[in-house]
Chimera marker file (.cmm) of the C-alpha trace (Angstrom):
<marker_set name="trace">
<marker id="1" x="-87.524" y="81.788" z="81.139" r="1" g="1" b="0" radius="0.5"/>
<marker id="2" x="-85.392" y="80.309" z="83.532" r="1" g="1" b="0" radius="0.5"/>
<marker id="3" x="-84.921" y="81.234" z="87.172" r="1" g="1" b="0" radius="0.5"/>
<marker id="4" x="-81.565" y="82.126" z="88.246" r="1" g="1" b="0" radius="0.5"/>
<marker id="5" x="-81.029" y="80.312" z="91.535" r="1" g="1" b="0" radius="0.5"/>
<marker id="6" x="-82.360" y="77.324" z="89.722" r="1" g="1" b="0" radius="0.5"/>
<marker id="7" x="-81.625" y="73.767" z="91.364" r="1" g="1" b="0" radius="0.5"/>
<marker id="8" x="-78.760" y="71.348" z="89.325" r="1" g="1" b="0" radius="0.5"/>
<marker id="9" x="-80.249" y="69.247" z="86.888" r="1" g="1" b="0" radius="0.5"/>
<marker id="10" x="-79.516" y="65.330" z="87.047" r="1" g="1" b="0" radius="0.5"/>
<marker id="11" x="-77.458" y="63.715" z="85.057" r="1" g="1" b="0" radius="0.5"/>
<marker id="12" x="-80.122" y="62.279" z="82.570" r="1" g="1" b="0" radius="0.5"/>
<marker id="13" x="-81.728" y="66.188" z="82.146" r="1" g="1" b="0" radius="0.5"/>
<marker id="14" x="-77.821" y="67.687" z="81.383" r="1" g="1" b="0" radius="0.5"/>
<marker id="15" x="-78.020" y="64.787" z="78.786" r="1" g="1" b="0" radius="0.5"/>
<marker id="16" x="-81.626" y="65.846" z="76.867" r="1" g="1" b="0" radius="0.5"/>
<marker id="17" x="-80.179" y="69.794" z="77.666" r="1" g="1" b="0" radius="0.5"/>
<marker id="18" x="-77.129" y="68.963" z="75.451" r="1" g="1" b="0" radius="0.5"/>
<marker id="19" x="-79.384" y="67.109" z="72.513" r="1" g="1" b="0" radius="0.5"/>
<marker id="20" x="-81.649" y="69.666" z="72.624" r="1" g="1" b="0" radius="0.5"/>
<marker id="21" x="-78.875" y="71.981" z="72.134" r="1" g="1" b="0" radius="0.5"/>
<marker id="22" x="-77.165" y="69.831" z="69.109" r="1" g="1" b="0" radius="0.5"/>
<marker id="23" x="-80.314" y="69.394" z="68.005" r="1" g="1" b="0" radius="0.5"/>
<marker id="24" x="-81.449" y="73.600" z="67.885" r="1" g="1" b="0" radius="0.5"/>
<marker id="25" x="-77.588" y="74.177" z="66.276" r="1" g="1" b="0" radius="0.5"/>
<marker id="26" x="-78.288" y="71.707" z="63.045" r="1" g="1" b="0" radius="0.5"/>
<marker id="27" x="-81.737" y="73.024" z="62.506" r="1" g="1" b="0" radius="0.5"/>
<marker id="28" x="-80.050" y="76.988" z="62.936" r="1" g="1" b="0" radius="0.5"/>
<marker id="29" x="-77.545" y="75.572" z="60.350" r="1" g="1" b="0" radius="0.5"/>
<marker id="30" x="-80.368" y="74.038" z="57.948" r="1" g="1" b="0" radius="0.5"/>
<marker id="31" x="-82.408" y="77.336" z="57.666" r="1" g="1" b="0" radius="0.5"/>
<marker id="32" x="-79.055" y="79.130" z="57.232" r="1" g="1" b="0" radius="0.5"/>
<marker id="33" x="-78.338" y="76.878" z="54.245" r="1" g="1" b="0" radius="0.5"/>
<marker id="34" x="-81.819" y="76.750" z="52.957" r="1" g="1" b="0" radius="0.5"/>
<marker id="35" x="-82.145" y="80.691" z="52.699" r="1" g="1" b="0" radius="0.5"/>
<marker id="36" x="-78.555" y="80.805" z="50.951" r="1" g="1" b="0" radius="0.5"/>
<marker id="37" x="-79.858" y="78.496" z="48.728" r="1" g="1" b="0" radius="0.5"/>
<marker id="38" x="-83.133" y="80.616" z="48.093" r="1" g="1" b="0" radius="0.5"/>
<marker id="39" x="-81.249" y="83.835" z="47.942" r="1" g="1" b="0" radius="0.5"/>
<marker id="40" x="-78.680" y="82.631" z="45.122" r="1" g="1" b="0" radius="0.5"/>
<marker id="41" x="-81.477" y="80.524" z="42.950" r="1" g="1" b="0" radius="0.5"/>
<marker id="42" x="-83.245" y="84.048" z="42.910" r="1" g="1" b="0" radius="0.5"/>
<marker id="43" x="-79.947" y="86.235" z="42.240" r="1" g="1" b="0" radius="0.5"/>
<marker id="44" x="-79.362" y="83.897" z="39.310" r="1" g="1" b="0" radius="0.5"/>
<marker id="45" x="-82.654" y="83.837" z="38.141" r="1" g="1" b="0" radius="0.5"/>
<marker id="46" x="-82.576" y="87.530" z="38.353" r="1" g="1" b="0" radius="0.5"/>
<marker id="47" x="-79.587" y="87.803" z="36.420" r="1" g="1" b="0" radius="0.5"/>
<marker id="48" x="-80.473" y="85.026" z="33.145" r="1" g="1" b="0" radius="0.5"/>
<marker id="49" x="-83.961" y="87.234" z="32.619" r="1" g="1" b="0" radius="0.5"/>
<marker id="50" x="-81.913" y="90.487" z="32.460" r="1" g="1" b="0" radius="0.5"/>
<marker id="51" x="-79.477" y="88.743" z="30.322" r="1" g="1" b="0" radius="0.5"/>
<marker id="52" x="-82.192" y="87.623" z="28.436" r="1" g="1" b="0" radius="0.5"/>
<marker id="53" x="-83.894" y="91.091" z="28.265" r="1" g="1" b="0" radius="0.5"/>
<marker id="54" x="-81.275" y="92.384" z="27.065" r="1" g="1" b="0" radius="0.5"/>
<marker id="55" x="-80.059" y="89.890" z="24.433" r="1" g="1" b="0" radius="0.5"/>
<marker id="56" x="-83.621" y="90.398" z="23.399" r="1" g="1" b="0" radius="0.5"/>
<marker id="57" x="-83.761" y="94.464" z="23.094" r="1" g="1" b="0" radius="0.5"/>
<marker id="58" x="-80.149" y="93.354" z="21.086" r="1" g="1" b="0" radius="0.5"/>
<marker id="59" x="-81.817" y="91.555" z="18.417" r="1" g="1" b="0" radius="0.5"/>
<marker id="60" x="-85.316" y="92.897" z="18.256" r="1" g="1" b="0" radius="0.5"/>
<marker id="61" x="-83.507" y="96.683" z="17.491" r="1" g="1" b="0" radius="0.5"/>
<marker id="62" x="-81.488" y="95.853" z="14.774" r="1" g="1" b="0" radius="0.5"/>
<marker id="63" x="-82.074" y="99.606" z="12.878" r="1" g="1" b="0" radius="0.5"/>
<marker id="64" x="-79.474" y="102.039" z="12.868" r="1" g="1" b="0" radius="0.5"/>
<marker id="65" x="-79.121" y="105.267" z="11.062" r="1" g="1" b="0" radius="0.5"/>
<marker id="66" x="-77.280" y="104.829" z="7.703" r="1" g="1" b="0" radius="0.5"/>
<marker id="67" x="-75.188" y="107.306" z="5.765" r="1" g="1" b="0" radius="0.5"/>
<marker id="68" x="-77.870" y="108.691" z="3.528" r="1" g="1" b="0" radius="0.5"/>
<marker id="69" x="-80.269" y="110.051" z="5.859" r="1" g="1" b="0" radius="0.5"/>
<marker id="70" x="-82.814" y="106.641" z="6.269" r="1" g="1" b="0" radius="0.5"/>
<marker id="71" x="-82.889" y="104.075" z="8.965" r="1" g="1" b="0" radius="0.5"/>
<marker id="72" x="-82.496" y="100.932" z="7.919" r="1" g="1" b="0" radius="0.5"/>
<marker id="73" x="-80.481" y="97.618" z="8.501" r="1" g="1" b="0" radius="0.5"/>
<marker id="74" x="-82.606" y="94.417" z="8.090" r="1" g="1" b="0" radius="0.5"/>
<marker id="75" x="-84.523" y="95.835" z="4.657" r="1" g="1" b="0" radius="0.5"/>
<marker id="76" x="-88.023" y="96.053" z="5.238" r="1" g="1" b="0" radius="0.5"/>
<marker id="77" x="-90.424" y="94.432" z="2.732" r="1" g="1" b="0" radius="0.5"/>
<marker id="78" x="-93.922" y="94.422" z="1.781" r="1" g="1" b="0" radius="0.5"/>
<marker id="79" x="-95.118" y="91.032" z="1.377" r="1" g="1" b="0" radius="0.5"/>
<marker id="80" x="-96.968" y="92.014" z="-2.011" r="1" g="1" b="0" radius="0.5"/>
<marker id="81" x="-93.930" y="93.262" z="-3.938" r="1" g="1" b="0" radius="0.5"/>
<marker id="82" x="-90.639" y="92.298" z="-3.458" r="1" g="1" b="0" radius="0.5"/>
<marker id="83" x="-89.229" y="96.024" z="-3.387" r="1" g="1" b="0" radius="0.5"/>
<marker id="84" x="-86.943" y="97.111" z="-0.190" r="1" g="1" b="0" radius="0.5"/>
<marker id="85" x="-88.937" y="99.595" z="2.035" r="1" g="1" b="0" radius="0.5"/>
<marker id="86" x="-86.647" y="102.177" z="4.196" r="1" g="1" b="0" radius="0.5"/>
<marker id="87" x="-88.203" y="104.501" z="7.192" r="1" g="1" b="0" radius="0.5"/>
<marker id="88" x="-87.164" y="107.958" z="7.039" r="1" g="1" b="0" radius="0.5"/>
<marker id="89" x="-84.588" y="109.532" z="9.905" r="1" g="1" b="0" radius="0.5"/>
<marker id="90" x="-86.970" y="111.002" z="12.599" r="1" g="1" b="0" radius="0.5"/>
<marker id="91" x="-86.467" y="114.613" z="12.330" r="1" g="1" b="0" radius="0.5"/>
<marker id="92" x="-86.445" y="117.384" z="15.073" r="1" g="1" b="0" radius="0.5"/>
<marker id="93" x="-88.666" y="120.262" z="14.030" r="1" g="1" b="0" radius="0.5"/>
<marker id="94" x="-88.709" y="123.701" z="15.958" r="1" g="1" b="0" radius="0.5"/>
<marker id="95" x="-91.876" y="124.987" z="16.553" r="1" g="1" b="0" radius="0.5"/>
<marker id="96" x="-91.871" y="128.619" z="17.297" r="1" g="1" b="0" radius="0.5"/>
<marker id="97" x="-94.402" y="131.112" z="19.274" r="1" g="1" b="0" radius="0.5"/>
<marker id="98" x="-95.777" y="134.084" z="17.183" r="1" g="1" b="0" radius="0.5"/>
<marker id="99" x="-95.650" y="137.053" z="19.320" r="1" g="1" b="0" radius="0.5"/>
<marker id="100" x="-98.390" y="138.486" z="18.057" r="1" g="1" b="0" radius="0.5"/>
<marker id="101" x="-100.419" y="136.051" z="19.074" r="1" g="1" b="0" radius="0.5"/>
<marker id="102" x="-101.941" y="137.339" z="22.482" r="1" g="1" b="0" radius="0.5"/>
<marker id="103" x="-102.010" y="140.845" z="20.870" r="1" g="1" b="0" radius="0.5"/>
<marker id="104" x="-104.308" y="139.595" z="18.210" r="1" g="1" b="0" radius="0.5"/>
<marker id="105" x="-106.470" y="137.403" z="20.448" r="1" g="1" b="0" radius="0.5"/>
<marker id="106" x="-106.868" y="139.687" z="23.299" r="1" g="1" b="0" radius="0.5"/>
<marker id="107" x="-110.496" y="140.852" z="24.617" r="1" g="1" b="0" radius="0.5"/>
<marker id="108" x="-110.919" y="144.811" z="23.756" r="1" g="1" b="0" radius="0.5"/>
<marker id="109" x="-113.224" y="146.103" z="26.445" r="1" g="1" b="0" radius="0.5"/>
<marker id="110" x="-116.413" y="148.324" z="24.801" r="1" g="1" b="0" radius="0.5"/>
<marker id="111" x="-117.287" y="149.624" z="27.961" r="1" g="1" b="0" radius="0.5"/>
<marker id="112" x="-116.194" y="153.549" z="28.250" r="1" g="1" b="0" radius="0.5"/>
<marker id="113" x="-115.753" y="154.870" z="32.055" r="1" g="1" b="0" radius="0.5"/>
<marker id="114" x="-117.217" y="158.140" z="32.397" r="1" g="1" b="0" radius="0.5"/>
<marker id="115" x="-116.325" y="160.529" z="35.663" r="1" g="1" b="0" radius="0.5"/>
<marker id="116" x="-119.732" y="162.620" z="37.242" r="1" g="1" b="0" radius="0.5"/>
<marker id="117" x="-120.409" y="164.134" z="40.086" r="1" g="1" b="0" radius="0.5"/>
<marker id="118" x="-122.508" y="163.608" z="43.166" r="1" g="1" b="0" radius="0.5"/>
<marker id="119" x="-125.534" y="165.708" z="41.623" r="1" g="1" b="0" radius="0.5"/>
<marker id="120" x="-125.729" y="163.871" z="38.349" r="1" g="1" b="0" radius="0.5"/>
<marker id="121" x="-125.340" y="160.382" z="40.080" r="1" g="1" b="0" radius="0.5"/>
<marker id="122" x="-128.329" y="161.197" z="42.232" r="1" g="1" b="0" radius="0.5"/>
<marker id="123" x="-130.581" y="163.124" z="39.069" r="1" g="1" b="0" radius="0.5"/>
<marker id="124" x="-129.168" y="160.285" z="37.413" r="1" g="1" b="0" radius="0.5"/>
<marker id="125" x="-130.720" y="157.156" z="39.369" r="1" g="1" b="0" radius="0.5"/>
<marker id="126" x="-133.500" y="158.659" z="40.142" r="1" g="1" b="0" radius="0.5"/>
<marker id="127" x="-134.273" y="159.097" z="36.686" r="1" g="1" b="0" radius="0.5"/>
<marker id="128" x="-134.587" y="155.691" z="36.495" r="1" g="1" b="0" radius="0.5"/>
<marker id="129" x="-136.711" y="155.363" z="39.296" r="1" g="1" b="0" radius="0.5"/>
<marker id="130" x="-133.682" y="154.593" z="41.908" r="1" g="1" b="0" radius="0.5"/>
<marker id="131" x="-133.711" y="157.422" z="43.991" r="1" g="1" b="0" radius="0.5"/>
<marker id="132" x="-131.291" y="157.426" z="46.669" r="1" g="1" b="0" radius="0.5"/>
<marker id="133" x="-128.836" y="159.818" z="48.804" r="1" g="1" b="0" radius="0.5"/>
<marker id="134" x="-125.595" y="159.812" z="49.697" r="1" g="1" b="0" radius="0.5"/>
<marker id="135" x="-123.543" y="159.539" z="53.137" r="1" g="1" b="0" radius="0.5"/>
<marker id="136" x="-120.001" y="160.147" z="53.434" r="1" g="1" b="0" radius="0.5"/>
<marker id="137" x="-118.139" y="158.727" z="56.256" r="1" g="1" b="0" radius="0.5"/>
<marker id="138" x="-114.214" y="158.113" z="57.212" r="1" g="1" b="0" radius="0.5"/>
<marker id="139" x="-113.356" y="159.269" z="53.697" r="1" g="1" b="0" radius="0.5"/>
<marker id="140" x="-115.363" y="156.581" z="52.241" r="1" g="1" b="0" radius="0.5"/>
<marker id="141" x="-118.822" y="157.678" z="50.708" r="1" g="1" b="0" radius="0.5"/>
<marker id="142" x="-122.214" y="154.999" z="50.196" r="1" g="1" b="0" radius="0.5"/>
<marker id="143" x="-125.113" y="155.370" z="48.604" r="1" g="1" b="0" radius="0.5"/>
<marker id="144" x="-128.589" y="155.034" z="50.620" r="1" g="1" b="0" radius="0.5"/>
<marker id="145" x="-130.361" y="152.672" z="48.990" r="1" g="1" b="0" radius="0.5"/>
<marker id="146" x="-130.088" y="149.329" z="46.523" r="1" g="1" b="0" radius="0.5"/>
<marker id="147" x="-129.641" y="150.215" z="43.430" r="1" g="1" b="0" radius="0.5"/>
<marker id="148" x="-127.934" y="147.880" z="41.217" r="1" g="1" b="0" radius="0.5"/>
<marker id="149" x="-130.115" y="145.113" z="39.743" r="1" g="1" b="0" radius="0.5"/>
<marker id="150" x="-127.747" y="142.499" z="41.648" r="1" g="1" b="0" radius="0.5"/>
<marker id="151" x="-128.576" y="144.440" z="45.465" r="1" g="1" b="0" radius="0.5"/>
<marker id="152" x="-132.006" y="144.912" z="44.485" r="1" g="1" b="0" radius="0.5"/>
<marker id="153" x="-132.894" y="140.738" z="43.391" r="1" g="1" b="0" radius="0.5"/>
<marker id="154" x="-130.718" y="139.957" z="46.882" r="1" g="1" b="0" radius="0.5"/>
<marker id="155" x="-133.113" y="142.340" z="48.996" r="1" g="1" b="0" radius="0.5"/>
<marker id="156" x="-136.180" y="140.688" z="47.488" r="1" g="1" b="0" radius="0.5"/>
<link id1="1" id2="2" r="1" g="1" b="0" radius="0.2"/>
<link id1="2" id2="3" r="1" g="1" b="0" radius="0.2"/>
<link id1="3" id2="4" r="1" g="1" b="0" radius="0.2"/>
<link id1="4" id2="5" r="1" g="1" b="0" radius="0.2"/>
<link id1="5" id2="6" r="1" g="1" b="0" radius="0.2"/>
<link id1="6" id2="7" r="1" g="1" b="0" radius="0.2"/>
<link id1="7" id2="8" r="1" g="1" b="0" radius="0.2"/>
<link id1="8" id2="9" r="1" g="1" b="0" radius="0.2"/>
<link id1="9" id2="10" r="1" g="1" b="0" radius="0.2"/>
<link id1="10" id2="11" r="1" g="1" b="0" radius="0.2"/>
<link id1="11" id2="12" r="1" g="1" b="0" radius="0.2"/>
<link id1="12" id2="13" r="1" g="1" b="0" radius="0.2"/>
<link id1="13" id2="14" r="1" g="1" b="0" radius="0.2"/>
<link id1="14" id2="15" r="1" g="1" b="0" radius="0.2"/>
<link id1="15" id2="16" r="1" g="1" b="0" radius="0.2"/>
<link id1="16" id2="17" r="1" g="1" b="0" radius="0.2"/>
<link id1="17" id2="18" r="1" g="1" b="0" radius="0.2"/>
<link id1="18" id2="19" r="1" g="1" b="0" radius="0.2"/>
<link id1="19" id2="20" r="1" g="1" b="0" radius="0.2"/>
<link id1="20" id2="21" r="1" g="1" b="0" radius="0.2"/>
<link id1="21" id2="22" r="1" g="1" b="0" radius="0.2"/>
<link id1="22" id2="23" r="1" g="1" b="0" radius="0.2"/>
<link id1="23" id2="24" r="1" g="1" b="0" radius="0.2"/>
<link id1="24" id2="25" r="1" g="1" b="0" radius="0.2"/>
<link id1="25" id2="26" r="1" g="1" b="0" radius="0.2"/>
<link id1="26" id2="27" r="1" g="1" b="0" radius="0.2"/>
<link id1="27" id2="28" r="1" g="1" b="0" radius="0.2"/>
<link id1="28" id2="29" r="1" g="1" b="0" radius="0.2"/>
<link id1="29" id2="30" r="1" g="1" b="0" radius="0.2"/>
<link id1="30" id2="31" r="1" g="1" b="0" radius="0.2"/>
<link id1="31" id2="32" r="1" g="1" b="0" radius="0.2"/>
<link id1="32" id2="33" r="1" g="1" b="0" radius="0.2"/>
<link id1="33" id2="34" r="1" g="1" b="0" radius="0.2"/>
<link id1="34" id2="35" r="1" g="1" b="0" radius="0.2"/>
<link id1="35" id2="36" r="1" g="1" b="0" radius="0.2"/>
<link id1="36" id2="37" r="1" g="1" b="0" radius="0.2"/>
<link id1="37" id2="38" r="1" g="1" b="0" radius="0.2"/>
<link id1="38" id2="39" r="1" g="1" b="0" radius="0.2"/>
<link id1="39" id2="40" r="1" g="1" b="0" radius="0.2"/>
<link id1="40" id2="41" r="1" g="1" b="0" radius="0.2"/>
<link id1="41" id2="42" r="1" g="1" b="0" radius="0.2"/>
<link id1="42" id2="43" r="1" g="1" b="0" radius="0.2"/>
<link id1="43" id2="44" r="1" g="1" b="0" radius="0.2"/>
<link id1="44" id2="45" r="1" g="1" b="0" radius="0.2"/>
<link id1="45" id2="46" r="1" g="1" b="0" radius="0.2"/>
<link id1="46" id2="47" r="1" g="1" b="0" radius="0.2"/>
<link id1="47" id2="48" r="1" g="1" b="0" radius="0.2"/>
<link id1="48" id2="49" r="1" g="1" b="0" radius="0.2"/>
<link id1="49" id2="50" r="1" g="1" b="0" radius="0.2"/>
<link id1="50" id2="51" r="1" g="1" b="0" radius="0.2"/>
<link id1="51" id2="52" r="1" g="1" b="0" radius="0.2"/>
<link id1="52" id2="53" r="1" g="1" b="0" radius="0.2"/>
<link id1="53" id2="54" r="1" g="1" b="0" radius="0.2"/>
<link id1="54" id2="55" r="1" g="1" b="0" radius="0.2"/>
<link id1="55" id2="56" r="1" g="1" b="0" radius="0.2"/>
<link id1="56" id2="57" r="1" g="1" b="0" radius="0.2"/>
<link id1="57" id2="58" r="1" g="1" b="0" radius="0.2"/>
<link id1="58" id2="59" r="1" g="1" b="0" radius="0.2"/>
<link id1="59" id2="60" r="1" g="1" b="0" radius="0.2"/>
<link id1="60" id2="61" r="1" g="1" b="0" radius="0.2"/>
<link id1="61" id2="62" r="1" g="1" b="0" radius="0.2"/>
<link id1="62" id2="63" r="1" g="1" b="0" radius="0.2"/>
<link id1="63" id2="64" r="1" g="1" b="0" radius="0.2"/>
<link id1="64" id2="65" r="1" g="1" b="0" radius="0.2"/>
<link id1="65" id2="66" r="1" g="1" b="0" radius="0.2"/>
<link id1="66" id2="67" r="1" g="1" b="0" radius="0.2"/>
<link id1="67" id2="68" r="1" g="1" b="0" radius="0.2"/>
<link id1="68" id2="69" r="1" g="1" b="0" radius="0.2"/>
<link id1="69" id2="70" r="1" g="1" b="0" radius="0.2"/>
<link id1="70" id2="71" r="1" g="1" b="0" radius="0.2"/>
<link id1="71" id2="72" r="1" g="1" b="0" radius="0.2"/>
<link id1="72" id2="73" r="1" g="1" b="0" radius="0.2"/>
<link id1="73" id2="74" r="1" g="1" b="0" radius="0.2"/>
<link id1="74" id2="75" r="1" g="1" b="0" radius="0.2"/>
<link id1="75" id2="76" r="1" g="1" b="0" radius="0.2"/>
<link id1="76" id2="77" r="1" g="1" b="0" radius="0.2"/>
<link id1="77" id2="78" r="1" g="1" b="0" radius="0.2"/>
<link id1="78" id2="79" r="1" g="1" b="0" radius="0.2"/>
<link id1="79" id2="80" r="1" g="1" b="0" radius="0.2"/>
<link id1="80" id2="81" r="1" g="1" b="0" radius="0.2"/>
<link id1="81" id2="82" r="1" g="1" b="0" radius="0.2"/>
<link id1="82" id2="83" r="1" g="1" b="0" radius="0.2"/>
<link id1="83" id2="84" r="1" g="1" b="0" radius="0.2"/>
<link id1="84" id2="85" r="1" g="1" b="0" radius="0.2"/>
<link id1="85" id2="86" r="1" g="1" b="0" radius="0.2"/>
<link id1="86" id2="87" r="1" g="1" b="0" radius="0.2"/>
<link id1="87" id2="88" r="1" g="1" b="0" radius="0.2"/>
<link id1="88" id2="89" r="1" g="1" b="0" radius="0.2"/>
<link id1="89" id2="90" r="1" g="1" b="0" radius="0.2"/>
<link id1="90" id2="91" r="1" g="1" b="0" radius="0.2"/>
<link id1="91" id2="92" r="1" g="1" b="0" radius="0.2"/>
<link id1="92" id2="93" r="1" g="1" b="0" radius="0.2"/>
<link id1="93" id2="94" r="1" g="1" b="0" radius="0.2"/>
<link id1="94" id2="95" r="1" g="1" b="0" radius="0.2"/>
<link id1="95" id2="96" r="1" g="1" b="0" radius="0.2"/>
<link id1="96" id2="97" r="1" g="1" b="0" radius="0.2"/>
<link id1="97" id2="98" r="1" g="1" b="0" radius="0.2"/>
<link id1="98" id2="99" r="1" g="1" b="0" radius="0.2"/>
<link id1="99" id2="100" r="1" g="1" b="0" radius="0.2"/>
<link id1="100" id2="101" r="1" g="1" b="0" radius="0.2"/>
<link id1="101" id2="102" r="1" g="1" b="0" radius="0.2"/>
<link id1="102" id2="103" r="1" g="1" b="0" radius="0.2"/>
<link id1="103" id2="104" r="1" g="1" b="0" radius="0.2"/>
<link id1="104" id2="105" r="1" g="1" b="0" radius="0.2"/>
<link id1="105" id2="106" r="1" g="1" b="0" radius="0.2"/>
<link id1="106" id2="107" r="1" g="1" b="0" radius="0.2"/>
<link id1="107" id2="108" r="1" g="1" b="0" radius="0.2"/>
<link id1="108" id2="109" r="1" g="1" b="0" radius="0.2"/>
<link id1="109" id2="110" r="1" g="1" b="0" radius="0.2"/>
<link id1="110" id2="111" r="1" g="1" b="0" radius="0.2"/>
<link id1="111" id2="112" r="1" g="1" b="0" radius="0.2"/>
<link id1="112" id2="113" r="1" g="1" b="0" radius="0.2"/>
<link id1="113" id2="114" r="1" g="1" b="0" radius="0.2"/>
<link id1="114" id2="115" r="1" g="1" b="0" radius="0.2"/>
<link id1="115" id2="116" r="1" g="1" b="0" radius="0.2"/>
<link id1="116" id2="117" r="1" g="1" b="0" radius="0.2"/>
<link id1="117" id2="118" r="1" g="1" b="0" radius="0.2"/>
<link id1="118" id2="119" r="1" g="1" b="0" radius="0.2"/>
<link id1="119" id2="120" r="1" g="1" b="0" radius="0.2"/>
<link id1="120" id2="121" r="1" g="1" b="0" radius="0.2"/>
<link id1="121" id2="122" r="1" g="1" b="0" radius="0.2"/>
<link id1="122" id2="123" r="1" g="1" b="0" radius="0.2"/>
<link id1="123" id2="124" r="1" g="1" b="0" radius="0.2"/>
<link id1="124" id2="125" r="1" g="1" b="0" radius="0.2"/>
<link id1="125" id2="126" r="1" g="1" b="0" radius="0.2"/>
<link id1="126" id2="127" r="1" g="1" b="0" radius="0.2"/>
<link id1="127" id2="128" r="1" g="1" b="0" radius="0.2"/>
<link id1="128" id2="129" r="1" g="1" b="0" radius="0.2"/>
<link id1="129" id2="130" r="1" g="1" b="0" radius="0.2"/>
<link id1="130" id2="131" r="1" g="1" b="0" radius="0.2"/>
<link id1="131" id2="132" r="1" g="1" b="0" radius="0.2"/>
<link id1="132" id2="133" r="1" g="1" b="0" radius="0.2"/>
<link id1="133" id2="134" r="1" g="1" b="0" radius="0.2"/>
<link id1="134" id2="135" r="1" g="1" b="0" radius="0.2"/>
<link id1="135" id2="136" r="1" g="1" b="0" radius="0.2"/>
<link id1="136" id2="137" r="1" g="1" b="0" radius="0.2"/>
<link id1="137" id2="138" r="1" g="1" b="0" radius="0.2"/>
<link id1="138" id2="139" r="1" g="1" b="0" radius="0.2"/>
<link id1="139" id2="140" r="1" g="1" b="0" radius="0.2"/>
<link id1="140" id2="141" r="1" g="1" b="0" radius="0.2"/>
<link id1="141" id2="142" r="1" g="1" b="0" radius="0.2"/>
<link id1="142" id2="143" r="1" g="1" b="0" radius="0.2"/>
<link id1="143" id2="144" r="1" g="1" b="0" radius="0.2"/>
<link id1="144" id2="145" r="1" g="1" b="0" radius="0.2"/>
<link id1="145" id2="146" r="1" g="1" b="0" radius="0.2"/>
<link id1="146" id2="147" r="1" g="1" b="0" radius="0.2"/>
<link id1="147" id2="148" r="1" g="1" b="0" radius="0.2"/>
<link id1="148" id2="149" r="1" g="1" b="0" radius="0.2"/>
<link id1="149" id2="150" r="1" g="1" b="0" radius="0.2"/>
<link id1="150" id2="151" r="1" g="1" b="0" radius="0.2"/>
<link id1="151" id2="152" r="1" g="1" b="0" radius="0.2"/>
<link id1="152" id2="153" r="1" g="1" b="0" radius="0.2"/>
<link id1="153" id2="154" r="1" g="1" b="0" radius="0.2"/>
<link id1="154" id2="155" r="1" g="1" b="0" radius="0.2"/>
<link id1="155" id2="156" r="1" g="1" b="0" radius="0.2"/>
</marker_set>
């Protein structure tokens, strides 16, 4: 910008400082006009399409419901018979949730959960050619080999 221990202009530069400064104010003064302008052209604009909009929706939506039950103002018409069509009155229709629904659709489990013992577990798999032991530990208690199709396709 400017230094501030700046030497006195001359006469002829105060002269061109106070154009330039006339000159900056009308131009400030334009723009401030020019946007003013701009803002009110669009706040009117604004304004005729919504009064337009809505003088439209007006018009367009000239049904209303009627005393016996049907909508109808401007008398509809089918253009093959000259006889005055009406629309019914929407209606509002509860719909309700049978509460035996889930009861009826519900998945019944087949499978039957029987209780044994360690010695039939054991006599039991290796029956089936799983043989296996048991370890107990902490409370908790594992079996000593794979023997569930699942552990046995892993460990293959």
């Amino acid at each position: 910008m400017s230094d501030p221990v700046s030497e006195p202009l001359s006469p002829a530069g105060l002269d061109r400082k106070e154009t330039m400064l006339d000159e900056l104010c009308a131009a400030v003064r334009e723009t401030h006009r020019a946007r003013r302008r701009r803002r009110r052209f669009v706040a009117a604009g604004g304004s005729f399409c919504l009064i337009l909009a809505l003088a439209w929706l007006g018009w367009s939506v000239s049904v209303i419901p009627s005393d016996g039950g049907m909508i109808a103002k401007v008398p509809i018409t089918d253009r093959h018979s000259h006889e005055v069509l009406t629309v019914p009155r929407p209606s509002i229709i509860r719909v309700a949730t049978d509460p035996t629904v889930l009861e009826r659709y519900r998945a019944r489990s087949t499978a039957v959960v029987e209780r044994i013992d360690d010695r039939i577990l054991l006599n039991t798999l290796a029956s089936i050619g799983r043989p296996a032991g048991l370890i107990r530990y902490g409370g908790r208690i594992r079996l000593t080999a794979a023997v569930t199709d699942v552990e046995l396709s892993v460990r293959q």
